[in-house]
C-alpha positions in Angstrom: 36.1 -11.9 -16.8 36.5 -13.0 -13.2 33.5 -13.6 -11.2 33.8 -11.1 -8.1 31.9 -12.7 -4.6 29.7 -9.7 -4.5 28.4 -10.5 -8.2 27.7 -14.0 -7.2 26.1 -13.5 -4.0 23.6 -11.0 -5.5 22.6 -12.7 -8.4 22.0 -15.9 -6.4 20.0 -13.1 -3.7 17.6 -11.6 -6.5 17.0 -15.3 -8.6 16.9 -17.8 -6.4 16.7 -16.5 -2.7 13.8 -14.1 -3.4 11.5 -16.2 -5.7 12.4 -19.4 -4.4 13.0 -19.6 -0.9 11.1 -16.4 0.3 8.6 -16.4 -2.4 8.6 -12.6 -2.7 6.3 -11.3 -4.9 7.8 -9.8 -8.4 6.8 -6.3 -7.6 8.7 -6.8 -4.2 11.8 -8.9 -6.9 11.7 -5.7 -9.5 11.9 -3.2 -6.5 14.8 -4.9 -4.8 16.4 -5.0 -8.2 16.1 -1.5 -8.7 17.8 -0.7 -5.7 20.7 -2.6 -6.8 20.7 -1.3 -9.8 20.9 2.3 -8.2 23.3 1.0 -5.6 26.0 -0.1 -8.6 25.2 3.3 -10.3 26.5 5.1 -7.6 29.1 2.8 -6.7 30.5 3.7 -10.1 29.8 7.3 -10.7 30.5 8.3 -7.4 33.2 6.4 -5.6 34.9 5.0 -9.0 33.9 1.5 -7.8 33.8 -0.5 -11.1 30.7 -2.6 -10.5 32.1 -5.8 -12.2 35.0 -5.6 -9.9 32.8 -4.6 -6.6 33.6 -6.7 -3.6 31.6 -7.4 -0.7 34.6 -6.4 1.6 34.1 -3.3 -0.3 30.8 -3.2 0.5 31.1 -1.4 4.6 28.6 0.5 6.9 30.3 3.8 5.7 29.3 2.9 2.1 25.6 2.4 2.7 25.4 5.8 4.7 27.2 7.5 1.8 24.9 5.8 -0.7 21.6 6.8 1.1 22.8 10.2 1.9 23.4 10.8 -1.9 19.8 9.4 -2.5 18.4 12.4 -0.1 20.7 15.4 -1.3 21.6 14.4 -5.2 18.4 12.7 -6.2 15.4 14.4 -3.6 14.4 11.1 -2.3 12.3 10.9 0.3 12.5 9.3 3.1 10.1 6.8 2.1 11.9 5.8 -1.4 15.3 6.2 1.0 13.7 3.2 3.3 12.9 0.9 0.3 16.5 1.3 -0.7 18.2 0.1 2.6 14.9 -2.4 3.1 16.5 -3.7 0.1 20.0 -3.6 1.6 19.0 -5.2 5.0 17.4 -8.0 3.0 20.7 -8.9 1.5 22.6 -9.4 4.4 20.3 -11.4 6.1 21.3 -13.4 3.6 24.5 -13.3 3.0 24.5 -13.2 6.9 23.6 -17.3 6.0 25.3 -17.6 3.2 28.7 -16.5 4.1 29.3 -16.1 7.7 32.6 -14.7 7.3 30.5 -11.3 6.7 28.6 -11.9 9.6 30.1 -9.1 11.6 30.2 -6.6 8.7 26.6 -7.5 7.8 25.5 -6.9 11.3 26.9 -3.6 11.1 24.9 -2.6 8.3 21.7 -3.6 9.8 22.4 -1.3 12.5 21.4 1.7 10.0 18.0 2.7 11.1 15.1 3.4 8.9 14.3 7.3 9.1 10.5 8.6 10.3 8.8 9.6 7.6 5.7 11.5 7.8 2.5 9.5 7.4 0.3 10.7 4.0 -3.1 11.8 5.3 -5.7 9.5 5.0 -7.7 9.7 2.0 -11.1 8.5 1.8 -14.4 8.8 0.0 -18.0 9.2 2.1 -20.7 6.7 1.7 -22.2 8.8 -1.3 -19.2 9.3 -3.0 -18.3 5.5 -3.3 -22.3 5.1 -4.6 -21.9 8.1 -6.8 -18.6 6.5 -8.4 -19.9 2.9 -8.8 -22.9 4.3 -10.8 -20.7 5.6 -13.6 -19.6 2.6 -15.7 -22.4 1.8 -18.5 -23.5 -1.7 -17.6 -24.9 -2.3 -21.1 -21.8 -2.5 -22.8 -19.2 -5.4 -22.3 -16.3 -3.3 -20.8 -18.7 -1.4 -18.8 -20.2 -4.1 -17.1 -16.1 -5.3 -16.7 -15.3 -1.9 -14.9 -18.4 -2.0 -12.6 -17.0 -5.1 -11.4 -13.6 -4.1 -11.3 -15.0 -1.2 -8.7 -17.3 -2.9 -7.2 -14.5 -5.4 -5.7 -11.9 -3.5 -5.4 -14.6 -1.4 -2.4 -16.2 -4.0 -1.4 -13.7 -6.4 -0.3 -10.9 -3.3 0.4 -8.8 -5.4 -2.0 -4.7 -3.7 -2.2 -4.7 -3.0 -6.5 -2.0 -5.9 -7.2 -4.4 -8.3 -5.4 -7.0 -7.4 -7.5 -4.8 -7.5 -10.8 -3.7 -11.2 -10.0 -7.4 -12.2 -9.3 -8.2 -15.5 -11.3 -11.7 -17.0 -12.5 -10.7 -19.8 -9.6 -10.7 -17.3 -7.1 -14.6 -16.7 -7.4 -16.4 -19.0 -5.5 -20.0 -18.7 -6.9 -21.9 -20.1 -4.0 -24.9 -19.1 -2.2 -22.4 -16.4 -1.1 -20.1 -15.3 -2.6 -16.6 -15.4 -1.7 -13.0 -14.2 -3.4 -9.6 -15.5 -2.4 -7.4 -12.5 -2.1 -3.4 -13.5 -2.4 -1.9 -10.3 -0.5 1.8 -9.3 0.8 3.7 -12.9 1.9 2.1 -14.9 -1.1 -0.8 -14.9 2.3 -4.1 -15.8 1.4 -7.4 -14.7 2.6 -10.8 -15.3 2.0 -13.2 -12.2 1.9 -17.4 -12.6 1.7 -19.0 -10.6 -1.3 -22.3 -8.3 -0.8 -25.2 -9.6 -2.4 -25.1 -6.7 -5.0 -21.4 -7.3 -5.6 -21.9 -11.1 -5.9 -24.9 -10.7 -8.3 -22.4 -8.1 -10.1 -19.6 -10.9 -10.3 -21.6 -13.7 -11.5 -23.1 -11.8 -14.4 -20.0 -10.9 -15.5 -18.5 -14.0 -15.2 -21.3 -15.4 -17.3 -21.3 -12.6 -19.6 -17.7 -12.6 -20.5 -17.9 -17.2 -20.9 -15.3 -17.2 -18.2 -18.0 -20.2 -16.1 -16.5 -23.7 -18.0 -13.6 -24.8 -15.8 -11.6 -24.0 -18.7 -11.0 -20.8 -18.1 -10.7 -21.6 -14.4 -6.5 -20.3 -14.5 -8.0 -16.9 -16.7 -7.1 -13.6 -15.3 -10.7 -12.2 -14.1 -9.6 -8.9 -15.6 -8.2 -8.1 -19.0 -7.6 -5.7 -21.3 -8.7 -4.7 -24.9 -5.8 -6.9 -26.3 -7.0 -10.0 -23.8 -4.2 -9.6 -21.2 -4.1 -9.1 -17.7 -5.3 -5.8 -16.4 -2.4 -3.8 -14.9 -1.9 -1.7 -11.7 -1.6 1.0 -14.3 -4.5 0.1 -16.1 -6.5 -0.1 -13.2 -5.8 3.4 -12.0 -6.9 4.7 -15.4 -10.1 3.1 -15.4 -10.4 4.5 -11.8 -9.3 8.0 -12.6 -11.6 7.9 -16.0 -14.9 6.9 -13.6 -13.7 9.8 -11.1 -13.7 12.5 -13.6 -16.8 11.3 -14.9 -18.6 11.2 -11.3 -16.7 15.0 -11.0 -18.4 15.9 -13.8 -21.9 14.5 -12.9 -21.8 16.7 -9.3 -20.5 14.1 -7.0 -18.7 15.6 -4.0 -15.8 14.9 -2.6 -14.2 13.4 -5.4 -10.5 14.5 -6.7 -8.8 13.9 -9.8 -5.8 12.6 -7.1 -8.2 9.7 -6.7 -5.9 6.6 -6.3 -7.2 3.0 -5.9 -5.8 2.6 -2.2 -8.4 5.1 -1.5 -11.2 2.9 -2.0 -9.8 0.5 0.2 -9.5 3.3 2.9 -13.0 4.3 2.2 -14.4 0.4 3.1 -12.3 0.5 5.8 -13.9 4.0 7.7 -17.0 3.4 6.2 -17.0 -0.2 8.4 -16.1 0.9 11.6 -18.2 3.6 11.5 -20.8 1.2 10.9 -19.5 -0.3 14.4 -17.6 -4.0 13.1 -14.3 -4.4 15.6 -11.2 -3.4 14.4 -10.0 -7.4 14.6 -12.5 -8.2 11.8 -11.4 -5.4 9.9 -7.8 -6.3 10.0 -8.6 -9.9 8.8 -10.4 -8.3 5.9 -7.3 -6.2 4.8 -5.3 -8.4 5.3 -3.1 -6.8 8.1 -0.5 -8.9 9.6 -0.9 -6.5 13.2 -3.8 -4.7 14.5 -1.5 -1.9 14.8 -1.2 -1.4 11.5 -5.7 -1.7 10.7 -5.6 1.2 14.1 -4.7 4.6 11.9 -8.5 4.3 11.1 -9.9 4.4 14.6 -7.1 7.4 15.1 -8.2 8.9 12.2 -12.5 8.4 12.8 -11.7 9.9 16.2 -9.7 12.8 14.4 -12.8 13.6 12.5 -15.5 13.7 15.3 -13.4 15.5 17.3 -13.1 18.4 14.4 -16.8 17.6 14.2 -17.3 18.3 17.8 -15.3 21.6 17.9 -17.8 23.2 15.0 -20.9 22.1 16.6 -20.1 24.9 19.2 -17.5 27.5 20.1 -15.7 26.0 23.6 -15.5 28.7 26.5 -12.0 28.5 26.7 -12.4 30.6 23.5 -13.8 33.4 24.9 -11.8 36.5 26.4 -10.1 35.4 29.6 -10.1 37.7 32.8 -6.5 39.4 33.3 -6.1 37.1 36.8 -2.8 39.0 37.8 -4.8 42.3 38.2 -6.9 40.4 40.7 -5.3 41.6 44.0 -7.5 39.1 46.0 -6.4 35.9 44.3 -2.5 36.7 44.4 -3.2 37.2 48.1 -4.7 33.7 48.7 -2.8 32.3 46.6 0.8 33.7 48.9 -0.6 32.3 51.3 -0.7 29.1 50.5 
């Protein structure tokens, strides 16, 4: 079979371009796949473009808009899941932009396609007593107790995203007076994030507990499972969910069975600048590339003292008004004027 330019061009995009010269991380590989993968589906099934025969002359601004307007009508996508897609899209020809400037013009009309507003999720977060409440649960006597307090402990305390915590090596632990963890985040960036002393006392039991201290183990995932692999994303959510119900169960407020490990780093995040720390040291924590991004908590703290505010009394302006056009006086003066 003839090899089409579109055919070469993405497989060179997806293997080499993303791992290699971007160093994307394989969640951000598998999800740029996927939108391929959809892409071709709907090439074929929908404008009877054979995907083995798909060139990228083929491949216009008209296309695209087709192609995302099926994703909203035929499949229900949001406009999230629609954004990936077309992130995807905009990704490619910035490269092929590079690779193969004859495109250049076509490409550029492509990026034109805007990314649509989606509505931002509320903020979900847990109070102080909630996160204590939750971190009591695991039973430290056993082995994979004393694994999951850890697990929770870290994944609050340093307001760690899930797939940094996931990829977390024994290396990454620095067992000094304090403790520190290198978090490798969005970018392949890495940061370094301090420990509390209960966390860091937490850490370096387990690590002893578990033999992970000879340098031997120094490459070993920090988390595994039952069958001595890596602890997954998935994985992590169901130990997360499992603690949750168990906290529910045990009277602890405020805590839902939607429970999602992104809340927890939300939850360190309020919970520190409500303790007063400035928003610049809470970016570098999380790992935000613009302050812009760490300021939906300040919007959101002053959200919830200004709904505090408004039950701690009922404002005048609540209160029967007088009918001002019956007042004969006022309409006089205000003629006048």
């Amino acid at each position: 079979m003839k090899e089409t330019d579109f055919a070469r061009y993405l497989t060179q995009f997806l293997s080499v371009h993303l791992p290699g010269q971007l160093g994307s991380k394989r969640n951000t590989q598998l999800s740029y796949r996927d939108s391929f993968s959809l892409f071709l589906k709907y090439c074929r099934a929908q404008e009877k473009l054979l995907p083995e025969k798909l060139m990228i002359s083929q491949v216009d601004r008209d296309l695209i808009l087709r192609f995302l307007q099926w994703l909203e009508e035929d499949r229900n996508c949001k406009a999230t899941t629609r954004n990936q897609r077309l992130a995807a899209i905009h990704s490619f020809c910035s490269f092929l932009m590079v690779e193969a400037p004859q495109y250049m013009e076509q490409c550029q009309k492509i990026m034109t396609i805007p990314m649509k507003k989606a509505d931002m999720p509320p903020l979900m977060y847990l109070p102080l007593d909630s996160i204590k409440g939750l971190l009591e649960q695991p039973d430290r006597s056993t082995i994979q107790g004393k694994r999951d307090a850890v697990l929770l402990s870290l994944l609050y305390d340093t307001g760690a995203r899930v797939q940094e915590l996931v990829d977390l090596k024994v290396c990454d632990i620095n067992l000094n007076e304090t403790v520190t963890i290198v978090l490798t985040g969005k970018g392949g960036k890495s940061r370094i994030v301090p420990a509390m002393r209960p966390t860091g006392e937490l850490i370096r039991q387990y690590i002893e507990g578990a033999g992970l201290s000879s340098p031997a183990y120094s490459r070993k995932p920090l988390f595994t499972n039952r069958s001595n692999k890596p602890l997954t994303r998935a994985g992590v959510t169901y130990i997360l969910k499992k603690y949750a119900e168990q906290a529910q169960a045990h009277g602890i407020k405020d805590i839902s069975g939607e429970i999602t490990p992104h809340w927890l780093r939300h939850s360190k995040a309020m919970h520190l600048l409500q303790s007063g720390v400035n928003l610049v040291y809470i970016r570098d924590l999380l790992g935000h590339s613009d302050i812009s991004t760490t300021e939906i908590y300040a919007r959101a703290d002053e959200k919830m003292k200004r709904k505090a505010l408004m039950e701690a009394y009922n404002s005048p302006s609540t209160e029967e008004l007088p009918v001002w056009k019956k007042d004969s006086d006022l309409l006089g003066w205000l003629k006048s004027l």
